[in-house]
C-alpha atoms as one frame of an Amber mdcrd trajectory, in Angstrom:
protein
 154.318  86.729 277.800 151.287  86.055 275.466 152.883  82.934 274.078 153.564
  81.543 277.853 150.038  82.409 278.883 148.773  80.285 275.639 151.407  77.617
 276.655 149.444  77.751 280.074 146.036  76.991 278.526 147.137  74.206 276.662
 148.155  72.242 279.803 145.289  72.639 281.488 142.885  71.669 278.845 145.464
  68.908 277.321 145.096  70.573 273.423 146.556  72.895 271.677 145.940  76.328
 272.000 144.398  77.008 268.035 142.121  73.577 268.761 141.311  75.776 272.173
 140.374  78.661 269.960 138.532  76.432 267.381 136.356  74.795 269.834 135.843
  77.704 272.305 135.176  80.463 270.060 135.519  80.299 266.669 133.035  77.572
 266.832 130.294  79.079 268.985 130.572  82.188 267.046 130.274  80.860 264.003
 133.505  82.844 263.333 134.170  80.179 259.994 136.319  82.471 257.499 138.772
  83.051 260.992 142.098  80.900 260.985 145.419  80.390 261.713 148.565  81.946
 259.738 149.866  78.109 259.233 146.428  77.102 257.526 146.853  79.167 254.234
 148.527  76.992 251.350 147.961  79.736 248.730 147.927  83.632 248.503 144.884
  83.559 247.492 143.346  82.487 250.508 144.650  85.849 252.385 145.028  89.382
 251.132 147.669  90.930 249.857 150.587  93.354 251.734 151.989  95.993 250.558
 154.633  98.480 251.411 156.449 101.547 249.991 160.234 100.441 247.865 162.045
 103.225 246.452 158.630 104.948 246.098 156.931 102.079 244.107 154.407  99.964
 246.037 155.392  96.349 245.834 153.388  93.071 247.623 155.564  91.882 251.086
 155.930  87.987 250.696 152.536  86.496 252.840 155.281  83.818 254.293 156.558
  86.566 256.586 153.571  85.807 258.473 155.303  82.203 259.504 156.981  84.220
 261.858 154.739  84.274 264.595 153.722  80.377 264.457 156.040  79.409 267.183
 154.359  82.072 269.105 150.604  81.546 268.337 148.690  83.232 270.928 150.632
  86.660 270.499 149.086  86.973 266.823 148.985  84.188 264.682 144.847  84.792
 263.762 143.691  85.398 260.208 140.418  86.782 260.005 138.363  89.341 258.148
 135.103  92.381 259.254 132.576  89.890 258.529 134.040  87.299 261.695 135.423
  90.230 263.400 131.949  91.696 263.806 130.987  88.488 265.375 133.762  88.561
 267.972 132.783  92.154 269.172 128.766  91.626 269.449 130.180  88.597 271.622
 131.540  90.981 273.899 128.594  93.661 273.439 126.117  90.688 274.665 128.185
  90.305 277.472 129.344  86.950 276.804 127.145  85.211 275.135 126.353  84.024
 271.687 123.225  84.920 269.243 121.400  82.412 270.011 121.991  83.515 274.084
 124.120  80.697 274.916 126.893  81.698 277.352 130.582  81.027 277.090 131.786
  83.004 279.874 130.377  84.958 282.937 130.401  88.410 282.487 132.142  89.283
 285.865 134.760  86.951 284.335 134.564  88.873 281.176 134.358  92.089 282.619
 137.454  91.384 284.435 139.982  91.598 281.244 138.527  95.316 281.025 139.810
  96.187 284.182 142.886  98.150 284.800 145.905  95.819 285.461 148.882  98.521
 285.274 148.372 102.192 285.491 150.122 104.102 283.234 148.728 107.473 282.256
 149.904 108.487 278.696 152.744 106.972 278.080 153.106 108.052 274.442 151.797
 111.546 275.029 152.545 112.571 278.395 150.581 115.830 276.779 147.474 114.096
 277.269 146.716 115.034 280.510 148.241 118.514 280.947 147.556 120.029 277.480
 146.163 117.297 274.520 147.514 118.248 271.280 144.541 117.904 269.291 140.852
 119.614 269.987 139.407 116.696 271.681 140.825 114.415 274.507 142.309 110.677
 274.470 143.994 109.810 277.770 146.011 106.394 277.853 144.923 105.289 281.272
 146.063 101.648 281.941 146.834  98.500 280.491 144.480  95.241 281.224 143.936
  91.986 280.385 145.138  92.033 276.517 142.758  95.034 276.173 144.420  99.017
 276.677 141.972 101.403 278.326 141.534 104.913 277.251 139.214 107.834 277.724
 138.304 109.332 274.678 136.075 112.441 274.995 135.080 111.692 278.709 134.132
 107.815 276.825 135.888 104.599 278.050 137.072 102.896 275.444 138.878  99.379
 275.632 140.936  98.500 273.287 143.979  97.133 271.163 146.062  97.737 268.145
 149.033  95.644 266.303 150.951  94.817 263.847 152.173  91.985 261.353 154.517
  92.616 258.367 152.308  95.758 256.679 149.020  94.353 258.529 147.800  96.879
 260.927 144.533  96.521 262.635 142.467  98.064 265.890 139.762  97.109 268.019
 137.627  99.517 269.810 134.779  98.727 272.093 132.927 101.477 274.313 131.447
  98.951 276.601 129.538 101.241 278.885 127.788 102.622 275.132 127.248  99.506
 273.462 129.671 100.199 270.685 132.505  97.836 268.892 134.716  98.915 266.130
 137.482  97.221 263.855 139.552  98.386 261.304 142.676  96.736 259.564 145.016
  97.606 256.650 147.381  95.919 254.426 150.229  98.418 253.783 151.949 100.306
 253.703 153.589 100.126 257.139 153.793 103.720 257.880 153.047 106.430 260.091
 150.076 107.908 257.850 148.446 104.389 257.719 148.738 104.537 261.577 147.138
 108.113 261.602 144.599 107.004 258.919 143.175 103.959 260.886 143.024 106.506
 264.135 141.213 109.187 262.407 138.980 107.247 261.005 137.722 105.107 263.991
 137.542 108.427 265.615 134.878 109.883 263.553 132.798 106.652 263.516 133.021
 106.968 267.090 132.233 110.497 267.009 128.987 110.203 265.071 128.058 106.767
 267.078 128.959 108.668 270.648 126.321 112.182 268.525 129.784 114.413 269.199
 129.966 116.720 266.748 133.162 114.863 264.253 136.203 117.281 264.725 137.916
 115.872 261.725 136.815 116.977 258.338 138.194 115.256 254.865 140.537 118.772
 254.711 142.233 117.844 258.212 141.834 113.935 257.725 144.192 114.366 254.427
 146.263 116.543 256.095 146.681 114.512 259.829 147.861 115.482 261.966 148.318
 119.233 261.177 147.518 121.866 261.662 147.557 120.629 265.060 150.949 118.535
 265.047 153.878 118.830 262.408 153.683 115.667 260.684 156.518 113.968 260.606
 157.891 113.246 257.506 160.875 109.518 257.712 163.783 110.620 255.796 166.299
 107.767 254.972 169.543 108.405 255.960 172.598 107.768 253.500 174.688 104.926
 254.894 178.635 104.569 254.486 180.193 102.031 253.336 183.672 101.898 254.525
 185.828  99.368 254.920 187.105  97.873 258.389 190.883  98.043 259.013 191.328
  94.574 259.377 193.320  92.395 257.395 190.165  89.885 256.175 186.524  89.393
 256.817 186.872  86.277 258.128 187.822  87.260 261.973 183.878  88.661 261.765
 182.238  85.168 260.743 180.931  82.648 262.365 177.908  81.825 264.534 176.942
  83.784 267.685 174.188  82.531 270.314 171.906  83.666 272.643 170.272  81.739
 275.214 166.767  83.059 274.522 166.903  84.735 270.949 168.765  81.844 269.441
 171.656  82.138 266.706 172.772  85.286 264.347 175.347  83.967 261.742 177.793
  86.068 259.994 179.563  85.563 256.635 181.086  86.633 253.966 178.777  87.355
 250.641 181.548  87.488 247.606 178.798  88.605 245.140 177.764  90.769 247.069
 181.390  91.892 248.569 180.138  92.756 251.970 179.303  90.498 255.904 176.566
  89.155 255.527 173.591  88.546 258.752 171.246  86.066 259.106 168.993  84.961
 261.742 166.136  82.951 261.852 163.759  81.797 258.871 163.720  84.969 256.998
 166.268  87.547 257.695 168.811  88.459 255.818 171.050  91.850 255.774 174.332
  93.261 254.389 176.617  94.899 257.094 178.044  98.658 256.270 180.757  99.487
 258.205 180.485 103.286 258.901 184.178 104.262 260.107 183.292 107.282 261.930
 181.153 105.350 264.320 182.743 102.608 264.341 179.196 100.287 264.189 178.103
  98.242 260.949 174.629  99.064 259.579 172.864  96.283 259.056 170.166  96.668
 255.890 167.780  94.711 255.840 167.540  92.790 252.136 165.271  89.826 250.680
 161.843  89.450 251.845 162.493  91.992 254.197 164.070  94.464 252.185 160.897
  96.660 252.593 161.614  97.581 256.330 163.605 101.405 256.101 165.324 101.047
 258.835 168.733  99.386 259.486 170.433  98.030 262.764 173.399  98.976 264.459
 175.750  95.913 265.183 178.948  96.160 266.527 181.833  93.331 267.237 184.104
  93.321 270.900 186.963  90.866 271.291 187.564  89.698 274.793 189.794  87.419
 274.497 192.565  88.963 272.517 192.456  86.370 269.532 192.247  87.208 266.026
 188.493  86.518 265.747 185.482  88.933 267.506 183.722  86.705 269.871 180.656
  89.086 271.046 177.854  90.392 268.308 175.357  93.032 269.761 172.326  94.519
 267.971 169.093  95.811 269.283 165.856  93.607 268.695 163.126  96.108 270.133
 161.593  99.250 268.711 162.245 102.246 268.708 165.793 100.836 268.115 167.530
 104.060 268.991 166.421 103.995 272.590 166.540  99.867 272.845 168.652  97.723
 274.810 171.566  96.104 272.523 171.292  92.199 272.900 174.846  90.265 273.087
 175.744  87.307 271.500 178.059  84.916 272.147 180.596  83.251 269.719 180.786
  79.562 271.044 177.870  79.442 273.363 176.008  76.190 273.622 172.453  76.857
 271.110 169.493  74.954 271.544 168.146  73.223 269.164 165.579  75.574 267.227
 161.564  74.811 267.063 159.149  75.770 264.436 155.744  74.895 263.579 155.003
  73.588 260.558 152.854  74.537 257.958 149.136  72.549 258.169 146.528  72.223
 254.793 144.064  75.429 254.553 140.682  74.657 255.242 139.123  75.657 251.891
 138.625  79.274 251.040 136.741  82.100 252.884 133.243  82.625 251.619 132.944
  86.194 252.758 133.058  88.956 250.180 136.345  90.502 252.027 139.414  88.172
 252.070 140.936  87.524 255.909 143.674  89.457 257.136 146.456  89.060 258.969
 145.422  90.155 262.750 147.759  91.642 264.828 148.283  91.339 268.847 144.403
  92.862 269.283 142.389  90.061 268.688 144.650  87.402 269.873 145.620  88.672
 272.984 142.129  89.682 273.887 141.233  85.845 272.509 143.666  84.341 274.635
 142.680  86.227 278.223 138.754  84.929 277.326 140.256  81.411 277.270 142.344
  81.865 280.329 139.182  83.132 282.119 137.459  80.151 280.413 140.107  77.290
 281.544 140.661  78.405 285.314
């Protein structure tokens, strides 16, 4: 959706959509250590990530983030407090710069705040009947990139994302005058969820003069004694063997018409099917006989990632060889839609975007960070709004 939109704003301005950003924002807001994630040559240029591997903390490979070139607008900016700063007293001035030059209208502006799909709590239907914490934070609709919530009687607009362990949010209490950002680096957890909520609720709290309800005893502990806190145990996979007479009736290449090709072979080393698809994936299969599914782990670069996917094989036409591959591509993958793929089918041919030279490195004390959906998505509505 995000990357058609930014597809959209390229054809009517006749540029592409990170010259768009360059020229229309990052520009006028002096936003210079901000960039794209194809404009770093070296690590050094970004900071590290880091996630949790067999209870050691390890660095994720920064080429991960190459992943969401072909798809720009939905979170392919790099940028750090110092810029981010910039890009919220933007929207606290109402649309104009520090030197009171305007770049949008605020009705225009104002517009992306407002409610574009209703949907009252949809992760805590609790919210709105009995909240399970002392204080209130009702998930009230979705807008234009930006989420709207009412925290403490408060409207607060607002986004959160996520790229490899990245994890950042963007607050803004319009009708107070406040903007807040915060992003990690890792691990790519539930606590490091909690821990970026709790602590852009106190800020808010003392910003808002509430009295803080969370005190460094309950912010260690989040979220109990209110919640039970959940605690990601990793389930012990089998490793059977199929009944079949070779491996080789599983391999091959399987295609879908929008998510492109999953090939399947045989790793000898490794004695097990092995899955790829795209740039950087890689897994081993584990058949699990009592289910009948193969568990596919993920290895490599993304060996980090504790979960596995279920894949599973059909045969329809009563040949030797499975023709039809299904595995879920959504979260939470126990409740997603399996996609099928097709033995045979017709691919397309594959596009990515390749890497351009970094710009020099960022002058700001912090290093830039990998932002999620927040800022890009509310980035891309302003230059919708901007290009009509």
């Amino acid at each position: 959706m995000y990357a058609l939109a930014g597809y959209v704003a390229e054809r009517l301005r006749a540029t592409s959509w990170e010259q768009l950003v360059r020229q229309r924002i990052f520009g006028p807001l002096s936003m210079t250590h901000s960039k794209f994630v194809g404009d770093f040559s070296t690590d050094d240029d970004i900071t590290s990530s880091y996630a949790f591997v067999g209870g050691q903390t390890e660095k994720v490979d920064l080429k991960l983030l190459d992943q969401v070139s072909v798809a720009g607008p939905a979170g392919s900016i790099v940028s750090n407090a110092c810029d981010m700063s910039k890009w919220l007293q933007f929207h606290l001035r109402k649309g104009q710069t520090p030197s009171g030059e305007r770049l949008v209208s605020y009705d225009s502006l104002a517009e992306t705040y407002k409610p574009q799909m209703a949907s009252p709590s949809p992760m805590n239907s609790r919210d709105l009947t009995k909240p399970d914490f002392p204080v209130s934070d009702v998930h009230m609709s979705y807008d234009m990139g930006w989420m709207t919530n009412l925290y403490r009687g408060y409207r607060r607009v607002w986004h959160s994302g996520g790229i490899t362990t990245f994890k950042s949010q963007v607050w803004l209490y319009p009708d107070e005058d406040i903007g807040l950002f915060a992003s990690t680096n890792g691990p790519p957890n539930i606590d490091n969820t909690w821990g970026l909520i709790i602590v852009l609720q106190t800020i808010s709290d003392v910003l808002l003069r509430e009295t803080p309800w969370i005190n460094a005893t309950s912010a260690c502990a989040f979220p109990s004694p209110w919640k039970r806190k959940s605690v990601a145990r990793e389930r012990a996979l089998r490793d059977d063997r199929p009944e079949v007479a070779s491996f080789s009736g599983y391999a091959g290449t399987f295609r879908h018409p929008a998510f492109g090709e999953v090939n399947v072979s045989y790793n000898a080393s490794e004695r097990h099917l092995e899955l790829r698809m795209g740039r950087f994936l890689r897994a081993l299969l584990l058949y699990d006989k009592t289910r009948d599914v193969f568990h596919a782990k993920l290895v490599d670069r993304y060996g980090y990632e504790p979960f596995t996917l279920p894949v599973t094989f059909r045969n329809r036409t009563g040949s030797g060889e499975f023709d039809i591959l299904t595995m879920p591509l959504s979260m939470p993958i126990e409740s997603s839609e399996p996609v099928e793929f097709t033995k045979g089918l017709v691919g397309q041919e594959t596009l990515y975007t390749e890497h351009r030279e970094g710009e020099g490195r960022s002058g700001c004390v912090s290093k830039a960070t990998a932002l999620p959906v927040p800022a890009c998505v509310v980035i891309l509505s302003f230059l919708l709004v901007c290009c009509r």
